[in-house]
MARROSE-5241 format. One record per residue (C-alpha): residue in three letters; y, z, x. Coordinates in steps of 0.05 Angstrom, whole numbers, padded with zeros to 5 digits, always signed. Layout:
! MARROSE-5241
ALAYZX;...
This chain:
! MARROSE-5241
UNK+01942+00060+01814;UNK+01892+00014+01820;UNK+01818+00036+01794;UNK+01790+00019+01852;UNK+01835+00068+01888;UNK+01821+00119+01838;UNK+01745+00117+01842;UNK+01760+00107+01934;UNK+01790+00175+01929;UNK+01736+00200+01888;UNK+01688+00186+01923;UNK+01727+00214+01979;UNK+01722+00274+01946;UNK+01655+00290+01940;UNK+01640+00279+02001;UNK+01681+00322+02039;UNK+01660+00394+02028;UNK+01710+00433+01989;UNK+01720+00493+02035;UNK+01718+00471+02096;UNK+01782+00442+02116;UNK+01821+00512+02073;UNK+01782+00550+02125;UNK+01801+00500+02186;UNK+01867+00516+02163;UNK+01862+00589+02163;UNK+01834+00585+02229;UNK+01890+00554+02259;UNK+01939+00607+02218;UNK+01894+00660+02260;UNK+01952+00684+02306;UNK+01996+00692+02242;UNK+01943+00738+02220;UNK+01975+00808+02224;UNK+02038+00769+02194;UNK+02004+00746+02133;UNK+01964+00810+02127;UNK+02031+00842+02132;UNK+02062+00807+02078;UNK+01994+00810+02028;UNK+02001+00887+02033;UNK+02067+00896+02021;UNK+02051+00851+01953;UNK+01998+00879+01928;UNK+02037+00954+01940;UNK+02095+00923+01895;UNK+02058+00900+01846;UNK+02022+00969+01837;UNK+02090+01000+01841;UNK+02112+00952+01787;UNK+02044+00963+01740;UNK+02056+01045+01747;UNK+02129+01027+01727;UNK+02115+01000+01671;UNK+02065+01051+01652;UNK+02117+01104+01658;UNK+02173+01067+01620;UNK+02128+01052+01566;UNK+02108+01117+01559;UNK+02186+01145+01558;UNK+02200+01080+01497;UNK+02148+01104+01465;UNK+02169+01180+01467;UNK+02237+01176+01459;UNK+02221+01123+01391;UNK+02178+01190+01373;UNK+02229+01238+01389;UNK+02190+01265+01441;UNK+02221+01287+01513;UNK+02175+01260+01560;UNK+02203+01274+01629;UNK+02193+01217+01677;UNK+02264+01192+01690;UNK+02256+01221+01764;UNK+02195+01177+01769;UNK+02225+01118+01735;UNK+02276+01116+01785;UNK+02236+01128+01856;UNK+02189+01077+01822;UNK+02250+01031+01807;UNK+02281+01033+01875;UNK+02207+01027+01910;UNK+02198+00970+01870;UNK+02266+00936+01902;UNK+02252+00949+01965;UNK+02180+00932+01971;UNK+02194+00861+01934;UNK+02244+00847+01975;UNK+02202+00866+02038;UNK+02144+00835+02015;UNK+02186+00760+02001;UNK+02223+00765+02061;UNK+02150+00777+02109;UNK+02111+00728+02067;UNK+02158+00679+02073;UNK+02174+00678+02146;UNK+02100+00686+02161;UNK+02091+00621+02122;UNK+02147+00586+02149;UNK+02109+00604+02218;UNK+02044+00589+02197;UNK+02065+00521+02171;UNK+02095+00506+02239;UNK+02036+00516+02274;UNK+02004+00462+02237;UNK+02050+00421+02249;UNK+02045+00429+02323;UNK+01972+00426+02319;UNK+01974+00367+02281;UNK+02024+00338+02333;UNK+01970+00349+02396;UNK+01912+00326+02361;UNK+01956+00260+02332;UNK+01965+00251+02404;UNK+01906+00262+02431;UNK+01866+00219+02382;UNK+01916+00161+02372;UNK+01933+00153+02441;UNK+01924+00080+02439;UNK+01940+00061+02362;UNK+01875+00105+02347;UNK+01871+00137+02287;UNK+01929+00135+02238;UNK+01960+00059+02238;UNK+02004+00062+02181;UNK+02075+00109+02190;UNK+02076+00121+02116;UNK+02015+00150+02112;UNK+02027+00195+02179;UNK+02100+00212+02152;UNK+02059+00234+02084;UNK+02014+00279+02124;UNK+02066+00308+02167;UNK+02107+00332+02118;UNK+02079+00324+02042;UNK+02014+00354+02057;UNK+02033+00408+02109;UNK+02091+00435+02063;UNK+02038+00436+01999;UNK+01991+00489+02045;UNK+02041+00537+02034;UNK+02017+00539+01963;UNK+01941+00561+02000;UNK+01983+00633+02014;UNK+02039+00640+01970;UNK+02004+00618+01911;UNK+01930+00621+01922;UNK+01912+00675+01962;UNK+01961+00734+01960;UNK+01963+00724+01878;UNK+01889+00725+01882;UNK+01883+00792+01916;UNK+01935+00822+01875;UNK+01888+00805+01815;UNK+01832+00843+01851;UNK+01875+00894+01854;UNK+01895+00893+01794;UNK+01831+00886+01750;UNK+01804+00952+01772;UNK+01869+00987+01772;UNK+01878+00960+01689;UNK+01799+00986+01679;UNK+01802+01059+01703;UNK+01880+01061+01674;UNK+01862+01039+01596;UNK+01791+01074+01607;UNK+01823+01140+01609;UNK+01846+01127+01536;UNK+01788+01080+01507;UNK+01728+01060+01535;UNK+01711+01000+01485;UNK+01788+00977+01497;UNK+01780+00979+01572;UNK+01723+00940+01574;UNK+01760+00880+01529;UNK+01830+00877+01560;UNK+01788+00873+01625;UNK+01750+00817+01610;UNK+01811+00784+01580;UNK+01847+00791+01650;UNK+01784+00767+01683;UNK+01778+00709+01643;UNK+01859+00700+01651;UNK+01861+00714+01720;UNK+01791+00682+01752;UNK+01750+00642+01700;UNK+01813+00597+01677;UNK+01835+00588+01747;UNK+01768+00567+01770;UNK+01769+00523+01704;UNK+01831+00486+01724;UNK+01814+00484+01792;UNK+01753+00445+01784;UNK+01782+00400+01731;UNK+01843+00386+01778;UNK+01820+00372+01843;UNK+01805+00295+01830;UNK+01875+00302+01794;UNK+01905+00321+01861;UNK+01866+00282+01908;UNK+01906+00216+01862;UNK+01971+00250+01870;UNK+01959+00254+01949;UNK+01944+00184+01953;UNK+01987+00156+01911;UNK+02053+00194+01948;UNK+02026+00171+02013;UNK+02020+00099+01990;UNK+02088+00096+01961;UNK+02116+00127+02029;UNK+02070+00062+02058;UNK+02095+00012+02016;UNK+02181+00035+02026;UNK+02171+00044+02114;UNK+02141-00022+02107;UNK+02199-00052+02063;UNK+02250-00018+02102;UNK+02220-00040+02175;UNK+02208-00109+02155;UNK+02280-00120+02122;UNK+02292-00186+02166;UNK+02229-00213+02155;UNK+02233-00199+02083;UNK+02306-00230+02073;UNK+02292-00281+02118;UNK+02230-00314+02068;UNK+02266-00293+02010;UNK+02208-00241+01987;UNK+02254-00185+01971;UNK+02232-00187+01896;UNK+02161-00194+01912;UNK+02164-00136+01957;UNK+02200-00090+01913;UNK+02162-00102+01857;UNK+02107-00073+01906;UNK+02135-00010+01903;UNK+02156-00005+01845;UNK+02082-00005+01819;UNK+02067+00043+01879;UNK+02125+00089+01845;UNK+02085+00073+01779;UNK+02025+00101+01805;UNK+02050+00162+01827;UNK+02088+00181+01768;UNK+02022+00165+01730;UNK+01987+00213+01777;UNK+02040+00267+01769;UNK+02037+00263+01693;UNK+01974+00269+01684;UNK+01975+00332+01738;UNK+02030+00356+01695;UNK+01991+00355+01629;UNK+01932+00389+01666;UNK+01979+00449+01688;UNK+02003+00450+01624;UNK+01944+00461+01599;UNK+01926+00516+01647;UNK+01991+00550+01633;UNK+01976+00555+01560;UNK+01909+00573+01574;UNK+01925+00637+01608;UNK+01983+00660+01557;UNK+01935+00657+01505;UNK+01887+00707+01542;UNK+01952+00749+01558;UNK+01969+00741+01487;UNK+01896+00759+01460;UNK+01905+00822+01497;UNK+01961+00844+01464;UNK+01944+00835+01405;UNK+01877+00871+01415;UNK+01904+00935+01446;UNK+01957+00937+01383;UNK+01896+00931+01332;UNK+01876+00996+01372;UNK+01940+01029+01360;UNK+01925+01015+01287;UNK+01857+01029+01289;UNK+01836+00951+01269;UNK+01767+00943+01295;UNK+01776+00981+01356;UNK+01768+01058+01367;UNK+01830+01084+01347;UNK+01891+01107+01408;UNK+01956+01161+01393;UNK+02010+01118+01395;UNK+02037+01153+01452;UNK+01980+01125+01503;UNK+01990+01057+01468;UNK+02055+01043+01490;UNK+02034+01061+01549;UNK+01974+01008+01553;UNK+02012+00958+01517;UNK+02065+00961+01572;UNK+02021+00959+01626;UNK+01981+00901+01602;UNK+02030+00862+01593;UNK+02055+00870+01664;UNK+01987+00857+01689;UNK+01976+00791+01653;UNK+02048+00768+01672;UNK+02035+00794+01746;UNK+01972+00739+01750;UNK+02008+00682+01704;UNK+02007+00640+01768;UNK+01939+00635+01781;UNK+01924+00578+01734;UNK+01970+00534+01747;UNK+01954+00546+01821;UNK+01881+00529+01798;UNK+01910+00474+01775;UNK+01942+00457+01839;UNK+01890+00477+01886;UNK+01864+00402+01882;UNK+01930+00384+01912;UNK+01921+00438+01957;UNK+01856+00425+01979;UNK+01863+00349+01990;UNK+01922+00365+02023;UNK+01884+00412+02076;UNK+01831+00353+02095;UNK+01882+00293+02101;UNK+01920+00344+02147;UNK+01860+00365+02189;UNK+01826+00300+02192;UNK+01872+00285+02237;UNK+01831+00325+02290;UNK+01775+00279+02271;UNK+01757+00243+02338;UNK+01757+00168+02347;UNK+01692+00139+02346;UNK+01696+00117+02424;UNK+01742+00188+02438;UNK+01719+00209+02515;UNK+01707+00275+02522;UNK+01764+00324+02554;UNK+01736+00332+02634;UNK+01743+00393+02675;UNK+01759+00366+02746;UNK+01819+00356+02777;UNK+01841+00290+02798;UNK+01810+00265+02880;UNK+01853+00245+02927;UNK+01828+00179+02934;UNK+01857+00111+02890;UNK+01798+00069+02886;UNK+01777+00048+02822;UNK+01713+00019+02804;UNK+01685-00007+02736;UNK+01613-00005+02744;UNK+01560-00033+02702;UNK+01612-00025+02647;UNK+01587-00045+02568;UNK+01642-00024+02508;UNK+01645-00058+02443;UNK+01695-00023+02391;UNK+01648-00029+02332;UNK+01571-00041+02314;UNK+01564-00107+02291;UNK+01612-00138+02334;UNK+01604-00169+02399;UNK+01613-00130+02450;UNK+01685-00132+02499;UNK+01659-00113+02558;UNK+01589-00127+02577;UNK+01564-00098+02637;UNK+01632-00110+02671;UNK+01647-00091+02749;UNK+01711-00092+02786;UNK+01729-00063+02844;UNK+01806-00045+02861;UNK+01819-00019+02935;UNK+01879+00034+02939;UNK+01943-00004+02940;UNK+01917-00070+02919;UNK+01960-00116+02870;UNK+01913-00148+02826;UNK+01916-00194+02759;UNK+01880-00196+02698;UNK+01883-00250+02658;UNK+01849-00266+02594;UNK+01861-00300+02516;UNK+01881-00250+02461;UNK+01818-00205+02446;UNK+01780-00219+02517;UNK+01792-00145+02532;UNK+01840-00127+02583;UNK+01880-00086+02540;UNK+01806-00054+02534;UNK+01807-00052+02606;UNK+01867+00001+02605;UNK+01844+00037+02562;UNK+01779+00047+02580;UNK+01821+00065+02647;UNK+01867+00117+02620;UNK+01811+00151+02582;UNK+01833+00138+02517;UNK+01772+00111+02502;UNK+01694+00118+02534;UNK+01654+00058+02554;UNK+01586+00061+02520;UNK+01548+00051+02587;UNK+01565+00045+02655;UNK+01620+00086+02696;UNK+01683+00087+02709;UNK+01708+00121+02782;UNK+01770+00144+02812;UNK+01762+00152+02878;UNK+01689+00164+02880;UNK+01697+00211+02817;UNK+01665+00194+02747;UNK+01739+00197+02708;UNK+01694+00224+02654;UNK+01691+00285+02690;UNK+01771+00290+02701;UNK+01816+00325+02671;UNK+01852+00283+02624;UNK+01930+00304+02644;UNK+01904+00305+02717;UNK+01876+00233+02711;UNK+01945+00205+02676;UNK+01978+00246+02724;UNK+01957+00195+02771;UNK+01958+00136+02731;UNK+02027+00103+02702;UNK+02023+00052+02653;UNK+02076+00005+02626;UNK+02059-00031+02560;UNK+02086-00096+02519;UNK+02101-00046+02470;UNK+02126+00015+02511;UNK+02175+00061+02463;UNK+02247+00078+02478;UNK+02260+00136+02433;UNK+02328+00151+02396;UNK+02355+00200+02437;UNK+02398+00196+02511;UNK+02386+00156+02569;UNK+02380+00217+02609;UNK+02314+00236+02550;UNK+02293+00177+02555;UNK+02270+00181+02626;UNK+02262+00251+02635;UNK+02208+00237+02584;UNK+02168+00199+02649;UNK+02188+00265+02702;UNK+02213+00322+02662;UNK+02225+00359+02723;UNK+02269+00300+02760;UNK+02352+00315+02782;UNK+02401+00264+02764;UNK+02400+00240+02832;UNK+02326+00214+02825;UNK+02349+00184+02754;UNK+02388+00146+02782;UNK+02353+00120+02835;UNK+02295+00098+02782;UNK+02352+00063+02744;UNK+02374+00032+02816;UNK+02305+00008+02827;UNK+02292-00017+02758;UNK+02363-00056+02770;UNK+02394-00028+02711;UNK+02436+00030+02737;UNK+02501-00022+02727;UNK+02487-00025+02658;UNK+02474+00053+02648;UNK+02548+00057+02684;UNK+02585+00015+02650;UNK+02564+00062+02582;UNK+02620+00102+02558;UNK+02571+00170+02571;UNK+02535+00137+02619;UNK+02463+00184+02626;UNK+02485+00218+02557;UNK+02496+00154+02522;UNK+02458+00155+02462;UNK+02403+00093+02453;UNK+02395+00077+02370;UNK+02319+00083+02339;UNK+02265+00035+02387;UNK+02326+00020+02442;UNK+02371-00015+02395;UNK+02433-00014+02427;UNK+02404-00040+02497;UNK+02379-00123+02499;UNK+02306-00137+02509;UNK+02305-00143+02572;UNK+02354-00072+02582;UNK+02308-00038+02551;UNK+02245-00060+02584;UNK+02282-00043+02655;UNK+02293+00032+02621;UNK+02227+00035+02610;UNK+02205+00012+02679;UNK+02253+00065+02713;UNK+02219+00113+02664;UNK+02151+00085+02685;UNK+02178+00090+02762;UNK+02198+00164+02762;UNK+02126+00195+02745;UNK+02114+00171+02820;UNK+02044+00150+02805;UNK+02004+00123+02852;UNK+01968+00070+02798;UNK+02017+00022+02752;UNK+01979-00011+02694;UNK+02030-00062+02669;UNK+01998-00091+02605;UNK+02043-00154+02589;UNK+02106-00120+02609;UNK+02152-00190+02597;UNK+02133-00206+02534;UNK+02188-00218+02486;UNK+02237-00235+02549;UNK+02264-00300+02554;UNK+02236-00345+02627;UNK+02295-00337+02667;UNK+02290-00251+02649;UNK+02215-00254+02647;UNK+02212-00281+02712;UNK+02271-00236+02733;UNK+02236-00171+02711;UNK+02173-00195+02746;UNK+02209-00210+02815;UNK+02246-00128+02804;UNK+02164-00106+02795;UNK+02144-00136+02863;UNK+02209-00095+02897;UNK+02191-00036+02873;UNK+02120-00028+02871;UNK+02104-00032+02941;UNK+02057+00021+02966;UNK+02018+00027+02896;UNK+01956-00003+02861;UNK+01984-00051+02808;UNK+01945-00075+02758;UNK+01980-00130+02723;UNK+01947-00148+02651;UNK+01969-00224+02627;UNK+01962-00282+02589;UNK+01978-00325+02642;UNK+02019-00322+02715;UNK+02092-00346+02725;UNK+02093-00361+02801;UNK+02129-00304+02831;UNK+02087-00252+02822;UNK+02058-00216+02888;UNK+01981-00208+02878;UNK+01930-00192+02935;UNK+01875-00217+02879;UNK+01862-00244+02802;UNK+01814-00241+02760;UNK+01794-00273+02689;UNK+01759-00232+02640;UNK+01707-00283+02606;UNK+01651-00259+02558;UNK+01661-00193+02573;UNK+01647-00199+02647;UNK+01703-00211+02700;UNK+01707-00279+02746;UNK+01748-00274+02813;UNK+01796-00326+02809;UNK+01845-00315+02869;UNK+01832-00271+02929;UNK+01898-00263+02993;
């Protein structure tokens, strides 16, 4: 990894509060409460079952060594069989409470992905999405499993070890306690703080390799076709470098911590058998210091954990904020209206000013447009002039900086934001065919639509031929991004799709590109068939001739100029 990285991520670091995204994280657990509390009780009551087992079998060793008769094999055995039942319990609860708690990220995660990065906002890179998606929302489960219901067993288990040994020596209470405090809280707190920049460079390093191989594997063509396939994969390989160097060094640190915590587990021991022998230490019968012995050791080993979770909770951690940062709004992210959506079709851009950054000049300056119910207009414009802008700004994706925006007569700030793209469909130059049916495909556009409308979508699109003539026909199964249809295929799917939502409003953003003239102009002739009835904004580099427009308009220094008006 490159020092530059190192010292971005660092930086990172310090300036997002530690706390704060565990506890964002927690919050969204909160209906998996009773759950999780569930399965934290049922841990903490078998590990007191196993300490007091311990106790008692320590206490029959040390008797029988003794030839004593101690009777506690009743008690060994109801402790025994509690012990079984309550571990098994307690891992069966914890873990389907995390496997539930972890799915609710990921569906939180999902709505805010989509409501943030609506328009390429937000996350731009897959590898770095696919890294948060999975990597980091598998690593919280270490927040519960590891972190949390280990840490209250060692509350438990502190005073429980205190009041136990006290009833035999005072002065050897007081030390095997502070040994398991220093085991169970100071060395965890040691590693924790020593391994969170550790685990912040592990993060980043996993979701840069993840980058760096979507990239390679997307851009296979490309890469073959220039000959850079060595040049690419020695990319990753120093990617993969990275991250091993990251792990390593993560590994050495838990290492550490590991070794750290034996030795206070190992102090003990040896401090409660100088009391058996009087080294020191206030002498104990020997019968009591089986007894202790066996019970410290099962408290020490019942809290071995927590260090090297210390030692992960860096990972932990910096896995909690690049998962909720995700809910971090765009910098132009409208807010969520309460209104339902009028009646009325008439957009106006008013007074409109939006620039996508300060510093640069601004993309829409003091714009208006006006767009009567049912009108066909065209915007035209150079890369950059705005009028991809222009649909956003429409579909409330983004929020102008001043002006207004109305949908028949209503402020679209103030509509809801599934009621206002409930009204508006919009067909894009990039518009997604997912791998999955035909049938899923469209559905995607009307979920609630019967095969009879699907196909007359396909019908109007002019591509219900093609959908026949597929040995499963609805069913048939489209590969990853449409695949297995041509260009133009696909981009007639994704019109029928587009068709089916029956919105009266189609934004089509440079719906031909990438079609050859004779389909381009094809595809463009099928839009003026079935459009009829609906305001159609048409967004373009430039016209073709057989397009049906009642107006056009350039956008020009961030203002529009009427070009055409029928």
């Amino acid at each position: 990894m490159k020092s530059s990285d190192s010292r971005a991520v660092a930086r990172q670091a310090r300036r997002e509060g530690v706390l704060a995204p565990l506890f964002q994280i927690l919050h969204i657990w909160r209906q998996r409460a009773p759950l999780l509390t569930a399965g934290a009780i049922l841990s903490l009551l078998a590990l007191l079952i196993g300490l007091l087992l311990m106790r008692e079998a320590g206490l029959r060793v040390a008797a029988m060594t003794m030839g004593m008769i101690v009777i506690t094999t009743g008690a060994l055995r109801i402790l025994g069989s509690a012990r079984v039942i309550l571990r098994y319990a307690e891992r069966l609860v914890t873990h389907d409470a995390m496997f539930r708690a972890l799915a609710d990220v990921r569906v939180w995660f999902f709505r805010n992905l989509a409501r943030g990065a609506a328009a390429g906002l937000g996350f731009r890179r897959a590898g770095d999405l696919l890294s948060r998606l999975v990597s980091d929302v598998e690593a919280l489960d270490g927040l519960y499993l590891r972190i949390i219901v280990p840490l209250a067993g060692a509350l438990l288990v502190l005073p429980f070890l205190f009041i136990a040994i006290n009833m035999v020596s005072t002065v050897l209470a007081v030390v095997v306690a502070g040994l398991f405090a220093c085991g169970a809280f100071v060395m965890p707190l040691i590693a924790a703080m020593l391994g969170r920049r550790d685990g912040g460079m592990v993060n980043h390093a996993a979701a840069q390799l993840r980058i760096g191989v979507l990239d390679m594997v997307g851009g296979l063509r490309e890469i073959a076709t220039f000959g850079a396939e060595g040049r690419m994969l020695a990319h990753v390989h120093d990617r993969d470098a990275a991250l091993y160097r990251a792990q390593m060094k993560q590994a050495r640190m838990l290492a550490l911590a590991g070794a750290a915590s034996y030795l206070c587990g190992q102090a003990a021991v040896v401090v409660v058998l100088a009391a058996a022998m009087g080294l020191g230490l206030p002498r104990i019968a020997p019968l009591p210091a089986a007894a202790v012995l066996f019970l410290t050791v099962a408290a020490f080993e019942s809290v071995g954990g927590l260090t090297r979770a210390g030692a992960l909770a860096g990972t932990i951690t910096r896995a909690a904020a690049r998962v909720v940062a995700v809910a971090d709004l765009p910098e132009h992210a409208p807010a969520e209206g309460t209104q339902p959506a009028p009646a009325g079709t008439d957009i106006c851009f008013n007074d409109v000013s939006f620039r996508w950054a300060e510093g640069r000049a601004p993309v829409m300056d003091h714009l208006n447009l006006s767009i009567p119910a049912g009108q066909r207009i065209a915007v035209l414009g150079p890369s950059g002039a705005g009028k991809s802008t222009l649909a956003a700004l429409l579909l409330k994706v983004v929020a102008p900086q001043g002006g207004q925006i109305t949908l028949g007569g209503t402020d679209i700030a103030t509509i809801r934001d599934d009621a206002l793209r409930g009204r508006i469909a919009w067909l894009s130059q990039a518009t997604h065919l997912f791998a999955d049916t035909i049938r899923a495909n469209l559905l995607l556009g009307r979920p609630d639509a019967d095969e009879a409308e699907l196909w007359t979508a396909l019908e109007q699109a002019q591509v219900a031929d093609v959908v026949r003539d597929l040995p499963e026909g609805l069913d048939s199964w489209l590969g990853e991004g449409g695949a297995s249809l041509s260009g133009g295929q696909g981009r007639r799917l994704a019109l029928a799709r587009v068709l089916l939502s029956r919105a009266p409003i189609l934004i089509l953003d440079e719906p031909a590109t990438g079609l050859d003239a004779r389909t381009e102009q094809e595809f463009l002739q099928t839009l003026n068939d079935v459009t009829e009835g609906r305001t159609v904004i048409l967004i373009a580099h430039r016209l073709t001739g057989v397009e049906k427009l009642d107006s056009v308009w350039r956008i020009s220094g961030g203002k529009t100029v009427e070009l055409r008006s029928e």
